[in-house]
N, C-alpha and C positions, 0 to 999 in steps of 0.2 A: 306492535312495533318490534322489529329486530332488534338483536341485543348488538351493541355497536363493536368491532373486530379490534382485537389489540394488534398492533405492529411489534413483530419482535423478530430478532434473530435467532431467539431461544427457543427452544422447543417449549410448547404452550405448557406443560407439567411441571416447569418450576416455579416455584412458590414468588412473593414477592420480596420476602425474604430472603431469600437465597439468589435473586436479582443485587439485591441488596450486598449479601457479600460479596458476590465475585464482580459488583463496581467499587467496593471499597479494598479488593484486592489488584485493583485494574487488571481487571481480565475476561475477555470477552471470546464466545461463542457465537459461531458462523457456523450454523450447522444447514445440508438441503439446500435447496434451489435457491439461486440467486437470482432476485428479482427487484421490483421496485420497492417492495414494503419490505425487504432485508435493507435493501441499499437505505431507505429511507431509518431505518432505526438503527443499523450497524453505524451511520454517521450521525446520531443523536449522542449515541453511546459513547464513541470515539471524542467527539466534542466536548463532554460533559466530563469526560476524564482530563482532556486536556485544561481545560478551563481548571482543573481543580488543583492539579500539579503538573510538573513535567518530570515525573518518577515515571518509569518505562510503564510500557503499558503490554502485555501477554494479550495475540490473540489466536487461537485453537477452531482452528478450519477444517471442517470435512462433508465436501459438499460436489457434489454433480455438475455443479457449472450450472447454466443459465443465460441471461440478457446480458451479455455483451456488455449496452451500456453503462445496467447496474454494477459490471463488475469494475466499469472502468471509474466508473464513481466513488466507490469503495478503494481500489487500489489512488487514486488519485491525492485520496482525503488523507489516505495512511503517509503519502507521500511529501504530502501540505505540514501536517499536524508538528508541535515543536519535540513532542515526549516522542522518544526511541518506540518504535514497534520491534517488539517480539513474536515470530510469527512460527508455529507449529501446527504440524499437518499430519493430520491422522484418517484412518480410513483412506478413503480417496481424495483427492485434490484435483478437480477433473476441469477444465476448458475456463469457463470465469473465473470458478476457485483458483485455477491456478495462477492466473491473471493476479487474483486481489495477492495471493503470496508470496510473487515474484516482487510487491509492490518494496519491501524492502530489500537490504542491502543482506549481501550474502551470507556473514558472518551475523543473521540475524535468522536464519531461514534454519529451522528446525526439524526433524520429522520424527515418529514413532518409528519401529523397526516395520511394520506391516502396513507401514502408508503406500497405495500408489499413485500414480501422477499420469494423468492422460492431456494432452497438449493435440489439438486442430484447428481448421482452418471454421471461421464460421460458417453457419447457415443459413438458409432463408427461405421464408414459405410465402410468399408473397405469389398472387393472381390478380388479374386482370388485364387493364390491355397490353397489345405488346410494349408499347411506352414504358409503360408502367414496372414492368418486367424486366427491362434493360436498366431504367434509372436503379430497380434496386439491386440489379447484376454490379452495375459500377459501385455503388457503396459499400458489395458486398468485399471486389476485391479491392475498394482503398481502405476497409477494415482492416483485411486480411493483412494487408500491407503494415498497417500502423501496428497491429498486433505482435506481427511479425519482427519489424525492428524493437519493441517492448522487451521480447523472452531473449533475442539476443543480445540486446544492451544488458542484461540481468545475467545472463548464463555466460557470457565471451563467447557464445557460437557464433560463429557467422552467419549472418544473414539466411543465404544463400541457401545453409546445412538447415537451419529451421524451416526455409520457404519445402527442401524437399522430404523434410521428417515428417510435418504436420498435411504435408499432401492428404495424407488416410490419418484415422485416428494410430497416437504416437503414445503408448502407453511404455512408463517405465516403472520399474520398483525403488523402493528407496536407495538400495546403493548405484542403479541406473543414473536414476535424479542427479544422485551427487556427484558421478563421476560427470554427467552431461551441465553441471552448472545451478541447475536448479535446487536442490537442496545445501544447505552449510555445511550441516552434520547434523547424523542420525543418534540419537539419545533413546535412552530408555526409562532416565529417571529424573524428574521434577529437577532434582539437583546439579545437572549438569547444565542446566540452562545457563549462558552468560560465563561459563568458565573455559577456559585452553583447553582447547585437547591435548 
């Protein structure tokens, strides 16, 4: 019989221990692809902090992006939840990831000096008949659509400027991000978190 798969957002190498602290530090890791069994235990995790206080909660993203829906699950939850997210971005922050990090409010949106930020339109691989083909053509662009007022409600872009950034993949660096809306401010150390520039 197969050994049964844990769900984590974590990468499978940390201890249980060390799960351990960084929930009793409320702070949470999104690291890699964003799919149903992130979505499914990054809102375990979210939950289980909330439930326990409403002291902010730190969460450290660097991820490729992914399902769409999972990410919109994740930014949804962050959105829901009563405790303040703290949201820092490191490596990449790419399509979903960028989605779940936009999920809070600006002056909460942090990044490493070497993070980047890739923003597009979605995708879709779907075959069969031509039916088939077109229903998932229209889902794909009232995604694109819903996605799209998302990063400009978050960044003050217009509309418009996102529908023809994200045309092609829209890659920036971190002071791009910020001067474009998506990042707060770029930090470099644990201790600038939550203080005035």
């Amino acid at each position: 019989m197969p050994e049964p798969q844990t769900t984590t957002a974590l990468p499978a190498a940390l201890t249980d221990a060390l799960r351990e602290k960084l929930f009793r530090a409320r702070t949470l890791i999104i690291a890699g692809e964003i799919n149903q069994r992130t979505a499914a235990d990054v809102m375990a995790q979210l939950i289980a902090m909330a439930t326990e206080s409403d002291d902010p909660i730190t969460v450290f993203i660097n991820s490729q992006g992914g399902h769409v829906e999972s990410g919109d699950t994740i930014h949804d939850l962050i959105r829901f939840l009563r405790p303040r997210v703290r949201m820092i971005g490191t490596g990449w922050v790419a399509s979903a990831g960028a989605l779940i990090y936009v999920a809070v409010p600006r002056e909460d949106r942090y990044c490493l000096p070497n993070t980047r930020f890739l923003l597009h339109q979605p995708a879709g691989g779907v075959g069969g008949t031509a039916s088939d083909i077109d229903i998932e053509a229209r889902e794909i662009v009232k995604m694109r659509e819903r996605v799209n007022r998302i990063f400009a409600r978050q960044t003050g872009q217009p509309v418009e400027r996102i529908e023809a950034d994200t045309h092609r993949n829209f890659w920036l660096d971190a002071e791009a991000a910020k001067e474009y809306g998506i990042v707060g401010r770029i930090v470099e150390r644990f201790d600038e978190i939550g203080r005035d520039e």
